[in-house]
DOLOLO-434935 format. One record per residue (C-alpha): x, y, z; residue in one letter. Coordinates in pm, whole numbers. Layout:
<sites>
X: X; Y: Y; Z: Z; dovo: a
...
</sites>
This chain:
<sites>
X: -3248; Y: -5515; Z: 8377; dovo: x
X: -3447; Y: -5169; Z: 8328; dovo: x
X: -3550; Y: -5045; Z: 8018; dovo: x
X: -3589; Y: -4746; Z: 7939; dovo: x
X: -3885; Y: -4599; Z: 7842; dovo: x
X: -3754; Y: -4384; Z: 7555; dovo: x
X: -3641; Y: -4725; Z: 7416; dovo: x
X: -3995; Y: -4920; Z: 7468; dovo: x
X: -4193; Y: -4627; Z: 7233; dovo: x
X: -3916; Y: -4615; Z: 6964; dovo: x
X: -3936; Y: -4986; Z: 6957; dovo: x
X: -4271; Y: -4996; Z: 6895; dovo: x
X: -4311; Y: -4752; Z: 6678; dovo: x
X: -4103; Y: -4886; Z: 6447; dovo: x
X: -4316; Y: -5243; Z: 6517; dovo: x
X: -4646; Y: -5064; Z: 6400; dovo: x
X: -4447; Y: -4873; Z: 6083; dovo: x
X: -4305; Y: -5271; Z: 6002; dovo: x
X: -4669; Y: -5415; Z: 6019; dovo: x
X: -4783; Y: -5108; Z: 5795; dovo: x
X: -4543; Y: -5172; Z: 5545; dovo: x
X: -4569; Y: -5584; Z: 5517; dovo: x
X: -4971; Y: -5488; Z: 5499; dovo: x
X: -4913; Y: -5256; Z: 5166; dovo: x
X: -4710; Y: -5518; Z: 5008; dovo: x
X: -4945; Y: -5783; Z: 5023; dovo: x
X: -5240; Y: -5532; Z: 4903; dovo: x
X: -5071; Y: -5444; Z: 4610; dovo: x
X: -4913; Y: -5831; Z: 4555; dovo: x
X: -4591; Y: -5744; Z: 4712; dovo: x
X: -4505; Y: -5456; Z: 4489; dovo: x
X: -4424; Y: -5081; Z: 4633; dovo: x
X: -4741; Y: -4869; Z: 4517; dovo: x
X: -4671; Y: -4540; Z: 4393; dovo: x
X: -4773; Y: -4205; Z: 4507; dovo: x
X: -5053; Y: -4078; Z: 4328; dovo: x
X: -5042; Y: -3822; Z: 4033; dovo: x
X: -5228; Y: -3519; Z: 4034; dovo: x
X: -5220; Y: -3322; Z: 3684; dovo: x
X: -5446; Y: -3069; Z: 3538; dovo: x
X: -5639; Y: -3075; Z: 3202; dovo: x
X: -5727; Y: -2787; Z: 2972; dovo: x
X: -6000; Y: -2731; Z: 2778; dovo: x
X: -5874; Y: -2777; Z: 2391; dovo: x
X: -5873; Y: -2363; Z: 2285; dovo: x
X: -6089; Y: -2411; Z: 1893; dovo: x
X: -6114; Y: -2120; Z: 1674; dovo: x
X: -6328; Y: -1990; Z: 1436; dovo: x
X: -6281; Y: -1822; Z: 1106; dovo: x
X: -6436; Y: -1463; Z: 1099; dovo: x
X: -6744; Y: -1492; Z: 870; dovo: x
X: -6718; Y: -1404; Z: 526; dovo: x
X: -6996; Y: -1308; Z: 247; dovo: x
X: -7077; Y: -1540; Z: 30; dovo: x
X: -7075; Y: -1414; Z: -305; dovo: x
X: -6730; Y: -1218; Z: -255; dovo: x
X: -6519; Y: -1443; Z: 61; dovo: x
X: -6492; Y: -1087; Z: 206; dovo: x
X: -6498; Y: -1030; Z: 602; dovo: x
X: -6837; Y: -939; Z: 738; dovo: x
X: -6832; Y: -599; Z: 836; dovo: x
X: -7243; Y: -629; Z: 946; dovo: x
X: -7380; Y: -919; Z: 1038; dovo: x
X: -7784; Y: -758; Z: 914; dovo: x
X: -7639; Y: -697; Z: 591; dovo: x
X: -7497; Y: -1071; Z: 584; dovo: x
X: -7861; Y: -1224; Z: 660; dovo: x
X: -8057; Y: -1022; Z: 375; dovo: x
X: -8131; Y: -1186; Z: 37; dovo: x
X: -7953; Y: -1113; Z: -284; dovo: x
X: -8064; Y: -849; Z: -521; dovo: x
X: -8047; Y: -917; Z: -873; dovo: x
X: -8033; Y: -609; Z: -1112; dovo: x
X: -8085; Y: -625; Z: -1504; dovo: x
X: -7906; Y: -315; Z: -1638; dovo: x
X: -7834; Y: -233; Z: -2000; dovo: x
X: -7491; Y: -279; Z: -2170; dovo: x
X: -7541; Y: -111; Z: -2466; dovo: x
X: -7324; Y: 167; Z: -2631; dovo: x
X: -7549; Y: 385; Z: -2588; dovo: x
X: -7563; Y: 363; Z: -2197; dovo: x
X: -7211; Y: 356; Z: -2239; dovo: x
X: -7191; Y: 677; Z: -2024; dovo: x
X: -7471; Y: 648; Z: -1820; dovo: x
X: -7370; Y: 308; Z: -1620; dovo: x
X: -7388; Y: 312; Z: -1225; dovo: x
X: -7301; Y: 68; Z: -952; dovo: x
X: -7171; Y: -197; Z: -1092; dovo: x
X: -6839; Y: -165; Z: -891; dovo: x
X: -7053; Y: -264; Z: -628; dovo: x
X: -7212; Y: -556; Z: -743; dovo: x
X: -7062; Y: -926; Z: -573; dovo: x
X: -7092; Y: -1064; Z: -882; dovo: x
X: -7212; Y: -953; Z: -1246; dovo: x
X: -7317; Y: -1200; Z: -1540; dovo: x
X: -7297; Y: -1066; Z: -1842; dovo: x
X: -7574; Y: -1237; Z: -2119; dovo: x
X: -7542; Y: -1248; Z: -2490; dovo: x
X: -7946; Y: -1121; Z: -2582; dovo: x
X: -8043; Y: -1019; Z: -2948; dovo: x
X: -7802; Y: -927; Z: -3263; dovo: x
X: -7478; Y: -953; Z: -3012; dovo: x
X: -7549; Y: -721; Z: -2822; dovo: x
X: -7486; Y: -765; Z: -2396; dovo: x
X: -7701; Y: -701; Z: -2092; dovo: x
X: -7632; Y: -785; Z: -1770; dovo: x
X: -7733; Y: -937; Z: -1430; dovo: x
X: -7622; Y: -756; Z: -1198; dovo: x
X: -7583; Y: -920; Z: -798; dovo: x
X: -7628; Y: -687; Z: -492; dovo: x
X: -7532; Y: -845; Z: -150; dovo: x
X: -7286; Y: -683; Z: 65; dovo: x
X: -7262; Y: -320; Z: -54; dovo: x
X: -7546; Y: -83; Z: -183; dovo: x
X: -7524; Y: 141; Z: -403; dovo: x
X: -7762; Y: 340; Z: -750; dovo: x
X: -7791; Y: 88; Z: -976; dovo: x
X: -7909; Y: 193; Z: -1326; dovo: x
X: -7970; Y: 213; Z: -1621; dovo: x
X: -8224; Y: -84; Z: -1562; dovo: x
X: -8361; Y: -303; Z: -1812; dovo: x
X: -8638; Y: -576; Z: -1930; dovo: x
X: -8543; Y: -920; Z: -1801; dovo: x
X: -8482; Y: -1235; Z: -2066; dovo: x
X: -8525; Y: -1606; Z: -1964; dovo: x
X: -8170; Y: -1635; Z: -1903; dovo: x
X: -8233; Y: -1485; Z: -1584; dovo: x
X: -8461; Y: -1747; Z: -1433; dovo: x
X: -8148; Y: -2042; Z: -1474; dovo: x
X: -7912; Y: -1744; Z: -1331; dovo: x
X: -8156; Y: -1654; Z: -1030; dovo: x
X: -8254; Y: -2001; Z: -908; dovo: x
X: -7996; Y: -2112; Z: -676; dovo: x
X: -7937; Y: -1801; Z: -502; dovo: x
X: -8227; Y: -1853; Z: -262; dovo: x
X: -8497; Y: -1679; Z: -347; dovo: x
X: -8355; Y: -1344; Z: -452; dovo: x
X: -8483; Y: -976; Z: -503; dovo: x
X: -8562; Y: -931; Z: -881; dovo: x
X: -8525; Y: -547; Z: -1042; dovo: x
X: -8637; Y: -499; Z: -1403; dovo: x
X: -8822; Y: -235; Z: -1626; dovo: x
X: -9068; Y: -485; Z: -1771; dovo: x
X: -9033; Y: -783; Z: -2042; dovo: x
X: -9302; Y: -940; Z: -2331; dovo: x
X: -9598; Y: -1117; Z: -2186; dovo: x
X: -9454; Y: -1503; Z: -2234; dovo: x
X: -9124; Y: -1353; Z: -2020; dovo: x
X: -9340; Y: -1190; Z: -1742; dovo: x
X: -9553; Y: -1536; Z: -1703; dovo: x
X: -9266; Y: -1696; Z: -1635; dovo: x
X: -9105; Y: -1487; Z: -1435; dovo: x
X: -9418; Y: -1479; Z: -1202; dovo: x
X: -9392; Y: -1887; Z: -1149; dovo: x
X: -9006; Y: -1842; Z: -1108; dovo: x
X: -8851; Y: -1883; Z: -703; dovo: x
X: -8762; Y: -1504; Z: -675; dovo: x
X: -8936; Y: -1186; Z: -548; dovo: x
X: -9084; Y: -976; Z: -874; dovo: x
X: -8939; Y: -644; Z: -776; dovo: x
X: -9056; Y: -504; Z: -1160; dovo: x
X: -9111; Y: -190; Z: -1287; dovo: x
X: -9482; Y: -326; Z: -1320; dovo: x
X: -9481; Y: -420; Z: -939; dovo: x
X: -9337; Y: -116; Z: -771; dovo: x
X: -9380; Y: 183; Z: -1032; dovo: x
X: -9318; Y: 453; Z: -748; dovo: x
X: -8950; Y: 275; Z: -625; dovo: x
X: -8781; Y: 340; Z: -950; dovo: x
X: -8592; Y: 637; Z: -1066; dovo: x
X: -8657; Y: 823; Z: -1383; dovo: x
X: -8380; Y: 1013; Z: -1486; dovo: x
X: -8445; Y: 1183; Z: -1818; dovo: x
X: -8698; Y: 952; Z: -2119; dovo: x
X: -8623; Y: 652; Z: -2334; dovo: x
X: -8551; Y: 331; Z: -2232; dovo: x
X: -8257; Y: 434; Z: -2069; dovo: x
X: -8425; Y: 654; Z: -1795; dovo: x
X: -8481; Y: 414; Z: -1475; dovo: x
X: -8252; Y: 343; Z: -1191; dovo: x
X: -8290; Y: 212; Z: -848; dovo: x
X: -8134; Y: 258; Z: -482; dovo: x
X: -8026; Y: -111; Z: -389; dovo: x
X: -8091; Y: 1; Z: -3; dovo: x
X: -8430; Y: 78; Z: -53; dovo: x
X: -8500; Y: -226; Z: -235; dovo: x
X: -8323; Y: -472; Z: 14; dovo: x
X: -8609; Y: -328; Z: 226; dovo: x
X: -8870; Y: -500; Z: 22; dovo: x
X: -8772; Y: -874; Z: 89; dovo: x
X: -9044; Y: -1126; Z: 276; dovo: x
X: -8947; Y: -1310; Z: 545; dovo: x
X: -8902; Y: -1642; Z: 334; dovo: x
X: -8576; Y: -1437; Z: 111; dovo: x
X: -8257; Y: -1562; Z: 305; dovo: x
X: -7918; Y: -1460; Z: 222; dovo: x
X: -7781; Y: -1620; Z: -76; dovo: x
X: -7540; Y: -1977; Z: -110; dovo: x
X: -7117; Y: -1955; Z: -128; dovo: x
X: -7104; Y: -1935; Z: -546; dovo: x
X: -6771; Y: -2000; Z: -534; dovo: x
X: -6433; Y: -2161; Z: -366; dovo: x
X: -6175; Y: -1839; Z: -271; dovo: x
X: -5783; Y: -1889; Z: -179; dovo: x
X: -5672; Y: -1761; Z: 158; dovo: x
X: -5514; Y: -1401; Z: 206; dovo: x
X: -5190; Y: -1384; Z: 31; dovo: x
X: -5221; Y: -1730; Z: -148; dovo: x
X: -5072; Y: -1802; Z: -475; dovo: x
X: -5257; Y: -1964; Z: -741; dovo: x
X: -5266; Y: -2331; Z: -712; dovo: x
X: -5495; Y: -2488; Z: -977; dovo: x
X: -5343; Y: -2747; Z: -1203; dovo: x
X: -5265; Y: -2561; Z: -1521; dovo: x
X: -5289; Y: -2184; Z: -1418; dovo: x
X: -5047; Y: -2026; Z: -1666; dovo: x
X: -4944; Y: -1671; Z: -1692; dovo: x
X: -5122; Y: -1386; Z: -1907; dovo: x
X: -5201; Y: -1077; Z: -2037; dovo: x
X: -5572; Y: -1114; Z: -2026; dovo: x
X: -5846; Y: -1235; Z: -2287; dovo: x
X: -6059; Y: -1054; Z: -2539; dovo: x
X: -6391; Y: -1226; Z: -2615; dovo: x
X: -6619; Y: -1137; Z: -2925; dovo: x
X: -6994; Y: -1180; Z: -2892; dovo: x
X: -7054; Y: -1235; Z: -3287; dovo: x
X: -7371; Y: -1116; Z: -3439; dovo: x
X: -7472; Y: -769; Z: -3568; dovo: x
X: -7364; Y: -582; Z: -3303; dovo: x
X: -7071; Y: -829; Z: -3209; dovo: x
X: -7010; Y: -691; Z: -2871; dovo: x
X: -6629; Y: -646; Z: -2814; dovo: x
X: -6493; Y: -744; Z: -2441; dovo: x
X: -6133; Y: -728; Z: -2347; dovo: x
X: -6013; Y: -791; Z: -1953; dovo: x
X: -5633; Y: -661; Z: -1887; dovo: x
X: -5431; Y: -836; Z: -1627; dovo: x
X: -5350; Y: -503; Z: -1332; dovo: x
X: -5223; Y: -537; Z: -1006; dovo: x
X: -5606; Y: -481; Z: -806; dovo: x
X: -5741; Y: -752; Z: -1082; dovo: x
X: -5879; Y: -741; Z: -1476; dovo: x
X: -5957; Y: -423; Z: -1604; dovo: x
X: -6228; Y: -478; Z: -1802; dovo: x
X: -6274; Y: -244; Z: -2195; dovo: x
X: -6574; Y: -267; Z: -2420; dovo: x
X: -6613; Y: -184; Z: -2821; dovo: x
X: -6210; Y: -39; Z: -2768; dovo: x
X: -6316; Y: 206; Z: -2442; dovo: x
X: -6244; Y: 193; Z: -2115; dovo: x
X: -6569; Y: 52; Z: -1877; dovo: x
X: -6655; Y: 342; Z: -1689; dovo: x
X: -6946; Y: 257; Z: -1377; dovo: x
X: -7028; Y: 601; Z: -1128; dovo: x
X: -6669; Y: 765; Z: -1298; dovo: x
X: -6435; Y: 425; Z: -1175; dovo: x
X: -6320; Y: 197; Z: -1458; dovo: x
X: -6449; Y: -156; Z: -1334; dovo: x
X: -6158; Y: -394; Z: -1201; dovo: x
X: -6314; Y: -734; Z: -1095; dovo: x
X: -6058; Y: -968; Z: -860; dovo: x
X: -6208; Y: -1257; Z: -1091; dovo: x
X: -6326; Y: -1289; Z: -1422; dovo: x
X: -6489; Y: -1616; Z: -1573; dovo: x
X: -6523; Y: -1715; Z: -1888; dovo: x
X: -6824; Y: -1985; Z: -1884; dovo: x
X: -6839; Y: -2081; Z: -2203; dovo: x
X: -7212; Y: -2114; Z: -2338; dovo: x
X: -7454; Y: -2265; Z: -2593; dovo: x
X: -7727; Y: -2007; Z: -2738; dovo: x
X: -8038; Y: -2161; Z: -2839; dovo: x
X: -8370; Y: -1998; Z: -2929; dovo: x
X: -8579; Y: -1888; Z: -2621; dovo: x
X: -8901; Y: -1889; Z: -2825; dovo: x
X: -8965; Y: -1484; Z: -2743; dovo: x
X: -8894; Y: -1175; Z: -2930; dovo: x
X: -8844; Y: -839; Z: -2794; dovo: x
X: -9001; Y: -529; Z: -2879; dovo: x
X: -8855; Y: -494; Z: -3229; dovo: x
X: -8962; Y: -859; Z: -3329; dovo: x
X: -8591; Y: -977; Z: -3309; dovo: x
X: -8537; Y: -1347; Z: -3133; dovo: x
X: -8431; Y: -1377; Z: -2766; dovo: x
X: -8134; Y: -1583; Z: -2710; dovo: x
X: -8120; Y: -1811; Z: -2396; dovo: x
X: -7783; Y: -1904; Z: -2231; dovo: x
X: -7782; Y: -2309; Z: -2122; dovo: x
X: -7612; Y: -2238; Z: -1810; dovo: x
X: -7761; Y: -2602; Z: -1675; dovo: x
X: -7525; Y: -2882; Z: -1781; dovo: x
X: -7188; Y: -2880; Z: -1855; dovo: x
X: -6906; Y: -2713; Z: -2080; dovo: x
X: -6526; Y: -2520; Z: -2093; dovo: x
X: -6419; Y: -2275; Z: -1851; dovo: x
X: -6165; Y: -2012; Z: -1865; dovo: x
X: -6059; Y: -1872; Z: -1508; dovo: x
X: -5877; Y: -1538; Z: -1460; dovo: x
X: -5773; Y: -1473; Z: -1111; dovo: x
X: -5435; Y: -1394; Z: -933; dovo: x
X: -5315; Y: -1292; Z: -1260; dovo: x
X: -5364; Y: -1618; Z: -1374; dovo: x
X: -5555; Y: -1815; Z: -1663; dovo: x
X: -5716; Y: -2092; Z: -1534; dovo: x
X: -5854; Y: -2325; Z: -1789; dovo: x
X: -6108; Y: -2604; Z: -1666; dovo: x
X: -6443; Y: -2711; Z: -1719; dovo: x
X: -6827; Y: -2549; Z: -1572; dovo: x
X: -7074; Y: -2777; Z: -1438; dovo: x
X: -7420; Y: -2758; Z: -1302; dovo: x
X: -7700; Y: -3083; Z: -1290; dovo: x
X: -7980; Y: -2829; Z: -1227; dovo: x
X: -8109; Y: -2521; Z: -1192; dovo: x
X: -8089; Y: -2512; Z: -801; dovo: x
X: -7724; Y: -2616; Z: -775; dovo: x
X: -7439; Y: -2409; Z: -785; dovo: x
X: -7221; Y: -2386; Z: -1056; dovo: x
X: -6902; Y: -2594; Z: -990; dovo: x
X: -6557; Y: -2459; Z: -1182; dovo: x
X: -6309; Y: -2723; Z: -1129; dovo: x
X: -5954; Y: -2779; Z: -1282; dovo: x
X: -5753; Y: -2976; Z: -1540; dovo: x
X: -5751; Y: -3228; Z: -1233; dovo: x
X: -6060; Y: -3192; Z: -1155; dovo: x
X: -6045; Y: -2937; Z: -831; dovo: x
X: -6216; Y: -2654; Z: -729; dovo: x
X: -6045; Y: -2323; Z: -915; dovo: x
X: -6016; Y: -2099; Z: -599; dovo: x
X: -6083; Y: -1723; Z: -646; dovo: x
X: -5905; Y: -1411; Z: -543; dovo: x
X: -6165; Y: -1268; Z: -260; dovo: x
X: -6343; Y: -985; Z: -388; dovo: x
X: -6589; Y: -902; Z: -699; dovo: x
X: -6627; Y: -1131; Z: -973; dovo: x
X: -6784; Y: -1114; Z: -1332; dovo: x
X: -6900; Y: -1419; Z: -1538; dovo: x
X: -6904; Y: -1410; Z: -1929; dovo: x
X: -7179; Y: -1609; Z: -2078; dovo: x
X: -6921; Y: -1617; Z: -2376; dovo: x
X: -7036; Y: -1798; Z: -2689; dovo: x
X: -6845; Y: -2113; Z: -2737; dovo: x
X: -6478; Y: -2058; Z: -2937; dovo: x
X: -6512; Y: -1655; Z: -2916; dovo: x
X: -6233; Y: -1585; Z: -2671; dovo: x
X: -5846; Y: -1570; Z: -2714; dovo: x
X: -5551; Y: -1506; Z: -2449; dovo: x
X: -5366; Y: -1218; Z: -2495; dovo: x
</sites>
């Protein structure tokens, strides 16, 4: 019988797809294998958090300005310079130092926005604590007594002094009230080895509430320095932060009333610094190194906690009831060197 030909390929076609099939099965122990997969991976996306300065949590507008040091300004706080005060709106963070008879001066921290700074003023030993962990920063001062100025020149800062740079200061009228400086042209004094200065502090996100265990509402807090001329200080809660009032006035820097985001209380023992200034009267010295009570106002909130600091290159932690960091508003922030017990809520 013929065959046809058609017949004899399909028949053996099928024959070689059989064998194929029976040889698969036993390769892959006589169960089907299945196609292969192809998919397609992508790179996790990561983002980073715009850079912020460190003293303030503000965005970076200028990366040069974020890599210079801190400048640290001593500047009178006296009654008498009442009117005369400049720049301190501008500073990331002020201190504020109980010195002789009551009285006030403060410590004034330039970072992220220059400005005329005056009316400076002779440095105490308070400063040297307050300037050590912030990396070797610019010093500006009209002078100090001899044991001060020794000190001073063994201390991890640049000596920007009156003494050191005579023709970089100001003089604006006579007295001890007459010298001021331009922060810009003083930023332009740092050595290589002055790097921009450590986070101080833990800030909330934009928009966050206040979290801290214990934050309560309030009005503000007055704080009375004691002494002769028992300086007066009262902060008022306002929507853009604490306005802040001295001896009953409003606290007038270059014609603005000065509104901090922040303001903390760091409650602080006084002991006897061993100097005198000019008029023989003893020099207080703040113990900012160690440990002690805290008051926190920020987000219209009064944070009370505790201060701590095991030495003079650390940074200052301010922690909660529970023992977290109190997060601050981002923005300008002044610290009270307050005597212990002188403040009161409003």
């Amino acid at each position: 019988m013929a065959v046809n030909r058609r017949t004899v390929i399909a028949v053996t076609t099928a024959v070689v797809l059989l064998a194929g099939l029976v040889a698969a099965l036993v390769l892959s122990g006589g169960q089907p294998t299945a196609a292969p997969i192809t998919t397609t991976t992508q790179a996790p996306v990561t983002t980073t958090a715009p850079p912020v300065f460190p003293l303030t949590g503000l965005p970076v507008g200028d990366a040069t300005v974020a890599g210079r040091p801190a400048l640290v300004v001593k500047v009178d706080n006296s009654g008498k310079a009442s009117d005369r005060l400049a720049g301190l709106g501008a500073a990331d963070v002020v201190f504020v130092e109980g010195v002789e008879g009551g009285a006030t001066r403060l410590a004034a921290v330039f970072h992220s926005t220059d400005s005329d700074v005056g009316p400076v003023r002779s440095a105490r030993t308070t400063d040297l604590d307050l300037t050590a962990n912030l990396n070797r920063p610019l010093f500006a001062y009209s002078g100090a007594n001899e044991g001060v100025l020794e000190r001073i020149r063994g201390a991890n800062l640049v000596d920007l002094g009156f003494d050191t740079r005579p023709g970089d200061y100001q003089v604006r009228g006579s007295g001890v009230l007459r010298f001021y400086i331009d922060t810009a042209a003083f930023f332009g004094f740092a050595p290589p080895e002055a790097g921009p200065p450590p986070s101080l502090f833990t800030f909330r996100g934009e928009g966050q509430a206040v979290t801290s265990a214990g934050a309560e509402d309030t009005a503000g807090v007055a704080i009375a320095y004691g002494g002769q001329a028992n300086t007066q200080v009262r902060y008022d809660v306002v929507p853009e932060g604490w306005a802040r009032n001295q001896d009953g006035s409003v606290y007038i820097a270059s014609g603005a009333q000065v509104v901090p985001a922040n303001v903390i209380l760091q409650f602080s023992e006084y002991r006897d610094s061993g100097f005198v200034d000019v008029v023989g009267s003893p020099s207080p010295e703040a113990v900012t190194v160690g440990e002690g009570e805290a008051w926190v106002l920020t987000g219209g909130k009064l944070v009370r906690g505790r201060w701590s600091r095991p030495d003079p290159a650390s940074v200052t932690a301010y922690t909660d009831s529970a023992g977290a960091p109190i997060a601050l508003t981002p923005g300008r922030t002044w610290i009270e060197l307050a005597p212990i017990g002188s403040a009161t809520p409003l």
